[in-house]
matplotlib code that plots the C-alpha trace (Angstrom):
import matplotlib.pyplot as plt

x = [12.7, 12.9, 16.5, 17.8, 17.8, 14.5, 15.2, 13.6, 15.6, 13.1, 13.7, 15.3, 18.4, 17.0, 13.7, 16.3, 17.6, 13.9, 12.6, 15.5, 14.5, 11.1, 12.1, 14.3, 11.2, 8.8, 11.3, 12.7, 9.8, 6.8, 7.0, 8.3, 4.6, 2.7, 1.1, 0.0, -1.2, -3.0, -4.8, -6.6, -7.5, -5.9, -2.6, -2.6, -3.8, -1.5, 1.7, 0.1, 0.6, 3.9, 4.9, 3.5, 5.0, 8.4, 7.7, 7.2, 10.1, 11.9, 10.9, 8.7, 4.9, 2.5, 5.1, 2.1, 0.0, -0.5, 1.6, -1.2, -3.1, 0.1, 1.9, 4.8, 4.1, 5.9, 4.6, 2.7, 5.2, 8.2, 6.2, 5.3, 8.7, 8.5, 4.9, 6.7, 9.0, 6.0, 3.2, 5.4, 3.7, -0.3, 0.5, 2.9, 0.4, -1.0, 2.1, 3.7, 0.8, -0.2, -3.4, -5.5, -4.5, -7.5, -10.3, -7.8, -7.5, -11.8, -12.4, -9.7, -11.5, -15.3, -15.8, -17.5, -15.8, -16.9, -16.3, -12.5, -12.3, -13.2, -12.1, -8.7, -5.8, -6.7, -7.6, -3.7, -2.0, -3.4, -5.6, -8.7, -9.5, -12.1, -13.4, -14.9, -18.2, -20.0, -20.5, -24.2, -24.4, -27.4, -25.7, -22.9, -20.5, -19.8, -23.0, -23.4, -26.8, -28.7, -27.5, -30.4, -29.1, -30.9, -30.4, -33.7, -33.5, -35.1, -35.6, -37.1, -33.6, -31.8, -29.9, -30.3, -31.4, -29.4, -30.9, -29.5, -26.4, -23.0, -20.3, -16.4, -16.4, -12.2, -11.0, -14.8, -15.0, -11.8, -13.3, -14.3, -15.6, -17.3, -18.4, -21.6, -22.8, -26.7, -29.3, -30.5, -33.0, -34.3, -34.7, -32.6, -31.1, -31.2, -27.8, -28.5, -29.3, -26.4, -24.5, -22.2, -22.0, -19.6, -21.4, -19.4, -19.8, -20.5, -23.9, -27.1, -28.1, -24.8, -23.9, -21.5, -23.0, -20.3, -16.6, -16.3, -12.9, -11.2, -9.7, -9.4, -8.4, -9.7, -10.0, -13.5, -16.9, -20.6, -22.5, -26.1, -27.2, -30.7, -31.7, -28.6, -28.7, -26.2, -25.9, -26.4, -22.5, -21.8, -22.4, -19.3, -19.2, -22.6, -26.0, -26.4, -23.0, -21.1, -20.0, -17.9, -16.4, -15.8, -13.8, -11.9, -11.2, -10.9, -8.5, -5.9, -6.8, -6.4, -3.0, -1.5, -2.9, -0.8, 2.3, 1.6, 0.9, 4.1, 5.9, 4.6, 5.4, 8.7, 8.7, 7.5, 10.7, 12.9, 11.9, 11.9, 15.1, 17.0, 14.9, 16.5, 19.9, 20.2, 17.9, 20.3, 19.3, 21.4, 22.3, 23.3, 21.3, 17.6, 18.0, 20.4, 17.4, 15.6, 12.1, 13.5, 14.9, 11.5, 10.3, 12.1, 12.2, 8.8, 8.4, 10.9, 9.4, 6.2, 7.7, 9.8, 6.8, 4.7, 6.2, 5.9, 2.4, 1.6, 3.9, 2.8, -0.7, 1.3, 2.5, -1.4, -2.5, -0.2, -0.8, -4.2, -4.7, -7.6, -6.0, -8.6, -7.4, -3.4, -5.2, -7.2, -4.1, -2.0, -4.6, -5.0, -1.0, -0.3, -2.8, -1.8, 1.6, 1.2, -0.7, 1.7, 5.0, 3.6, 2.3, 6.1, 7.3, 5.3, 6.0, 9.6, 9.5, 7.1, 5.4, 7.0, 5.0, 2.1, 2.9, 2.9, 6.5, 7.0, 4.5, 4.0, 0.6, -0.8, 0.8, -1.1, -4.1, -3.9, -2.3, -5.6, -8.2, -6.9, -8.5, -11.8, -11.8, -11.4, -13.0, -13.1, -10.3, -13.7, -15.0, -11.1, -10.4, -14.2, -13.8, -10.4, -10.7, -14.4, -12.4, -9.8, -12.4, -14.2, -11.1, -10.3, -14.2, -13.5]
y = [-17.2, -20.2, -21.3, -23.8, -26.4, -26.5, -28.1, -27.8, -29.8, -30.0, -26.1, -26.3, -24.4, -21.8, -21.1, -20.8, -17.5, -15.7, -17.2, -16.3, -12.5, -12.6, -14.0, -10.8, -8.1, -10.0, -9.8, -6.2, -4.6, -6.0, -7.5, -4.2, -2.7, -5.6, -3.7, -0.6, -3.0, -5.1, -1.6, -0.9, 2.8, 5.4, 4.9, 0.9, 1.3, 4.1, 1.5, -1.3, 1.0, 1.9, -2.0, -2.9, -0.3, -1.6, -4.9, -4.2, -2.0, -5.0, -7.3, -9.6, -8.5, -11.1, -14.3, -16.7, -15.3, -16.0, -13.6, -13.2, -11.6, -9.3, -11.8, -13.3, -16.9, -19.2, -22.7, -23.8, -25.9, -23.1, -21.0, -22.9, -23.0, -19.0, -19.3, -20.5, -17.2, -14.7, -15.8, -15.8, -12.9, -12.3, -9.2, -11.0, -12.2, -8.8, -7.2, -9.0, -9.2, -13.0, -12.9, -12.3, -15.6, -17.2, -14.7, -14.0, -17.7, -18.1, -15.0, -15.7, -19.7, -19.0, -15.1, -13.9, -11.6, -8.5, -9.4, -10.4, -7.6, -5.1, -6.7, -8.8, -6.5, -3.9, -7.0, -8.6, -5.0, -4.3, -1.6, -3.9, -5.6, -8.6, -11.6, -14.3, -15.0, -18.1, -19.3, -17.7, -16.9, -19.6, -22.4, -24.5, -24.1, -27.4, -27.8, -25.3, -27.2, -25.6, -21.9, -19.4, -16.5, -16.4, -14.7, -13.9, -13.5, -9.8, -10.4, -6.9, -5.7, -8.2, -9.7, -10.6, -9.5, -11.2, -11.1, -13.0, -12.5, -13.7, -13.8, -14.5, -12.6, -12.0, -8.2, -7.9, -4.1, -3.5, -5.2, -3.6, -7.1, -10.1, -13.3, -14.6, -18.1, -18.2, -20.4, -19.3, -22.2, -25.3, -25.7, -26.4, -28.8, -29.9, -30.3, -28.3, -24.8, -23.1, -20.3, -17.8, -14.1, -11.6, -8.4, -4.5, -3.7, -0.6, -1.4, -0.3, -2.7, -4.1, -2.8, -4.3, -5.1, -5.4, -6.5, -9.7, -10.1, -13.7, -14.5, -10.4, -9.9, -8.0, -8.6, -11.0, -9.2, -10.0, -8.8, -8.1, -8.4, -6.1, -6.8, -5.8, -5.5, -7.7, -7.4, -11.1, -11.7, -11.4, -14.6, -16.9, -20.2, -22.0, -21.2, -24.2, -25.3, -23.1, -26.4, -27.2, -23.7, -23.9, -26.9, -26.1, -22.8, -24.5, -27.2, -24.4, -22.1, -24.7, -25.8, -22.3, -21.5, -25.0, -23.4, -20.0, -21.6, -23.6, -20.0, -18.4, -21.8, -21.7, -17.8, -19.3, -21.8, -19.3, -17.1, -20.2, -20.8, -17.5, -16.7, -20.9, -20.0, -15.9, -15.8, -16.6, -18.5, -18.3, -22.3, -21.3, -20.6, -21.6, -24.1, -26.3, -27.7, -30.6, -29.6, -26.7, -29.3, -31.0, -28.4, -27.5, -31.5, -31.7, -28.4, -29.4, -33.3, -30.9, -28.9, -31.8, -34.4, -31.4, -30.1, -33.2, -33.5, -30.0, -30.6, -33.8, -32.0, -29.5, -31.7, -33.6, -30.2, -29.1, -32.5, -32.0, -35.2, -36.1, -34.6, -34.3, -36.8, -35.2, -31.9, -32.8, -34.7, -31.0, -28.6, -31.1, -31.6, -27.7, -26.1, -28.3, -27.5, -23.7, -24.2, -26.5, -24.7, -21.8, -22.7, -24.8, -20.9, -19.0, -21.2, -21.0, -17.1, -17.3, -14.0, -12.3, -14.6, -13.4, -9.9, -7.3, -7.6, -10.7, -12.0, -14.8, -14.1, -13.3, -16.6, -18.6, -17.2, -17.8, -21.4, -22.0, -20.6, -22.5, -25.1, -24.0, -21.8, -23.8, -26.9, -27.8, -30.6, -32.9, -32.1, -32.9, -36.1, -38.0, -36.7, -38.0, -41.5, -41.8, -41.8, -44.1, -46.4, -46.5, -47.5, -50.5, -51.7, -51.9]
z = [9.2, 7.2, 8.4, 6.7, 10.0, 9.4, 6.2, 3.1, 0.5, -2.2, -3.2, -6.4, -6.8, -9.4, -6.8, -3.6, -4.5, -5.0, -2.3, -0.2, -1.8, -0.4, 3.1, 3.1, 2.0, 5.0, 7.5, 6.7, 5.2, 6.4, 10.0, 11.1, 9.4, 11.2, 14.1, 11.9, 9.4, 11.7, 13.0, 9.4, 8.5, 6.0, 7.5, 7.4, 3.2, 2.9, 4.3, 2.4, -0.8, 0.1, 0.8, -2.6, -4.8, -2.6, -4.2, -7.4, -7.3, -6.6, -8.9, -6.4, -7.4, -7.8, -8.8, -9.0, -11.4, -14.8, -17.0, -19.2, -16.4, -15.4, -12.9, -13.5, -14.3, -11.2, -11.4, -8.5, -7.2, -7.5, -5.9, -3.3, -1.8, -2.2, -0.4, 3.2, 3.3, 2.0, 4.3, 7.4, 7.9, 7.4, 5.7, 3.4, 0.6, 0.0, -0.2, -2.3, -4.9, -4.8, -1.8, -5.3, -6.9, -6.1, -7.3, -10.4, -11.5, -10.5, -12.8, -15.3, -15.6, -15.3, -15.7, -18.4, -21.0, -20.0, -16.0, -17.1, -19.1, -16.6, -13.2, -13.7, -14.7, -11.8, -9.3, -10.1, -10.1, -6.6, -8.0, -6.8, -3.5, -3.9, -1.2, -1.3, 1.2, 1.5, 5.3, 6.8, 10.5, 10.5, 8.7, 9.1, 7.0, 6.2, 5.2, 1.5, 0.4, 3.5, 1.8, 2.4, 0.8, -2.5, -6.0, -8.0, -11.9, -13.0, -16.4, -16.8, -15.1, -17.1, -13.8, -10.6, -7.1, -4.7, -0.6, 2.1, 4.7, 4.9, 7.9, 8.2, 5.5, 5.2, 4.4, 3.1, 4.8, 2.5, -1.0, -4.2, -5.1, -3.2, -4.8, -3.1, -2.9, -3.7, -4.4, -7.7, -8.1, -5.6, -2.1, 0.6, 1.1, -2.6, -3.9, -7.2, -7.8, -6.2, -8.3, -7.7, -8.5, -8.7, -6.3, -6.6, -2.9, -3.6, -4.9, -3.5, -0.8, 0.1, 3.7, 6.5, 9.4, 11.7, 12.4, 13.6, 15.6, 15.4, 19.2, 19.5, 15.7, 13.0, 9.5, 8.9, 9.0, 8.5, 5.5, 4.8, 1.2, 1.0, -2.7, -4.3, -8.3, -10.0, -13.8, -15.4, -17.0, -13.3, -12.6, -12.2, -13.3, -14.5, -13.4, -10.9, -10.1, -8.2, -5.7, -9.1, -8.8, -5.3, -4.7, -7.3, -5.6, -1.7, -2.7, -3.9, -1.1, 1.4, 0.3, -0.1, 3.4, 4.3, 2.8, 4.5, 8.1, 7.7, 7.3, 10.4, 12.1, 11.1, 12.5, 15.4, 15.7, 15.3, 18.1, 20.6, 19.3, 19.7, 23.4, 24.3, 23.3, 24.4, 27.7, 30.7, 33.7, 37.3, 36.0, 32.7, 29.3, 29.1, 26.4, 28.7, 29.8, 29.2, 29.2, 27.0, 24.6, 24.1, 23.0, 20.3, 19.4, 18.8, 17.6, 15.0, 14.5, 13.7, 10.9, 9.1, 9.3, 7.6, 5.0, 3.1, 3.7, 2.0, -0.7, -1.8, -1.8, -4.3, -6.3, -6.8, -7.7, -10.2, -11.9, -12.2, -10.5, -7.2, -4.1, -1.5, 0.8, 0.2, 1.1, 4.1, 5.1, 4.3, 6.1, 9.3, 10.2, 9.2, 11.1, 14.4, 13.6, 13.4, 16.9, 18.4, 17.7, 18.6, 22.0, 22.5, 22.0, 23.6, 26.8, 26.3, 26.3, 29.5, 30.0, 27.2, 24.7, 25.8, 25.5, 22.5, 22.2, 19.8, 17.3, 18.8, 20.3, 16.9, 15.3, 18.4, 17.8, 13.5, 14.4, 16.9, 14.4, 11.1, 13.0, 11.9, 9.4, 5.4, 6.8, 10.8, 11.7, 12.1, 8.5, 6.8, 9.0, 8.6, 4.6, 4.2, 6.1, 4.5, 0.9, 2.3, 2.8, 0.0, -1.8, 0.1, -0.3, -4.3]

ax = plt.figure().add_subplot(projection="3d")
ax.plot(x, y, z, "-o")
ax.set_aspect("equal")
plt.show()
């Protein structure tokens, strides 16, 4: 994984060495966990435990979080380079400490004291699991204004009851915490009066309704919210403007999914790579041939032509400066990329890539859904060249 012919020669010297680290604890520790992991159950949380304890051990625990919050402070665009080699494997994020960066930083930002208090050192130190749920089985999810899940002020409670239903829920049968979007005031499809809110789900009234697989795959569920009490300083962000919240939250999660996808491509590459030079033919190795050949080109064309893309999106963000069109660029070309290079490998191993004996199924069927999930290809390429536009007409 991450071999340097794929190239990568914006890693500064002093982030080569960790990153280098964490390529080693994914492909020692956790691939060889991946299938047990994948299964879920006691024994899947009691390797997951293990892994993370192994991490910390090491001195590799949550590198992108704020120190103040118990992380250990690596700059967004360090860590980025350290993002390819973690999230080579799904598993990688959690076990390593850094998969609650987003609901730590959207807590940290717009929590109130008592939920930072209470919530943020056990939700960095792995002690916590939390999720994030926003898309409805009856709306599309490109579409938030038409949200019909709705939170109702109890002023003789001193909260909120929240009712509705949510889907694609990710690792919400495994979270302590999920943070609901909710119409607290308005009418669909009025651009206002959306809020979010920070729901324990072990409240009364909060129930999963079933697993929903992704292409065979577990880990998203839909959620049934049945009047479930949520104390007033839960609310995140301010009453009304949860969108704010949001984007803020989806352009970071968008771009660290680019920089994850781009590991588990270049996983991809290096399977096609060892099964072109090591599987023998009656003529000679596989990778003498030409068809063979193309496939790594383009598979490798993919992967240089990429990275930029995501990193340029990196480098917006940790400027502070307008990166939607860098990050609709980012999450378009990586999530093709994850697809393409896997396919290219998975027809270079011919049966055998479709089999339980490599990972390249599972990297397929992430590559082929990250074409959906955070934003449809449609919604990122109409947003981006709608900007575009715009610009020139001024």
């Amino acid at each position: 994984m991450l071999d340097e012919t794929l190239g990568d020669p914006q890693c500064p010297s002093d982030v080569r060495e960790l990153r280098e680290r964490v390529a080693d604890f994914v492909r020692s520790r956790v691939v060889p966990c991946e299938r047990l992991l994948d299964g879920g159950g006691p024994d899947a949380a009691r390797t997951l435990h293990r892994l993370r304890q192994e991490a910390k051990d090491r001195g590799l625990w949550a590198l992108p979080l704020p120190v103040e919050l118990g992380g250990q402070g690596l700059g967004l665009r360090s860590y980025a380079h350290v993002a390819e080699a973690e999230g080579a494997s799904d598993h990688g994020p959690a076990a390593l400490g850094s998969a609650s960066l987003l609901d730590a930083l959207m807590l940290w930002r717009h929590g109130s004291p008592r939920v930072r208090e209470r919530y943020l050192a056990p939700l960095v130190a792995g002690e916590l699991r939390a999720s994030y749920a926003m898309t409805e089985p009856e709306v599309p999810g490109t579409d938030p204004f038409l949200t019909d899940t709705r939170a109702v002020e109890t002023e003789a409670e001193g909260g909120w009851r929240v009712t509705g239903g949510k889907w694609f829920v990710s690792g919400g049968d495994a979270a302590d915490l999920v943070t609901v979007l909710a119409r607290t005031d308005g009418q669909p499809p009025q651009r206002e009066g959306l809020s979010l809110l920070l729901v324990p789900a072990g409240s009364p009234g909060f129930r999963v309704v079933r697993e929903l697989p992704v292409l065979g795959a577990a880990g998203q569920v839909e959620i049934a919210l049945d009047g479930v009490a949520v104390d007033a300083d839960h609310l995140i962000g301010d009453r009304g403007k949860a969108l704010a919240v949001a984007a803020e939250r989806l352009q970071l999660g968008r771009t660290l999914r680019c920089l994850r996808w781009l590991g588990q491509a270049a996983r991809a590459f290096d399977l096609m790579r060892e099964r072109a030079v090591t599987r023998s033919r009656s003529r000679g190795p596989l990778g003498d041939l030409q068809l063979i050949q193309r496939h790594v080109f383009e598979s490798l064309l993919a992967l240089r032509t990429t990275r930029p893309l995501v990193h340029e999106a990196v480098a917006r963000l940790d400027a502070g400066a307008d990166a939607h069109v860098e990050v609709g660029l980012a999450k378009v070309a990586a999530a093709r990329t994850l697809q393409l290079v896997a396919d290219a490998a998975i027809q270079v191993h011919g049966a055998a890539g479709l089999g339980p004996d490599t990972a390249l199924p599972a990297l397929f069927r992430t590559g082929r859904a990250a074409r959906i999930l955070d934003g449809p290809d449609e919604l990122h390429i109409t947003s981006v060249a709608r900007r575009v536009l715009r610009a020139e007409q001024v």
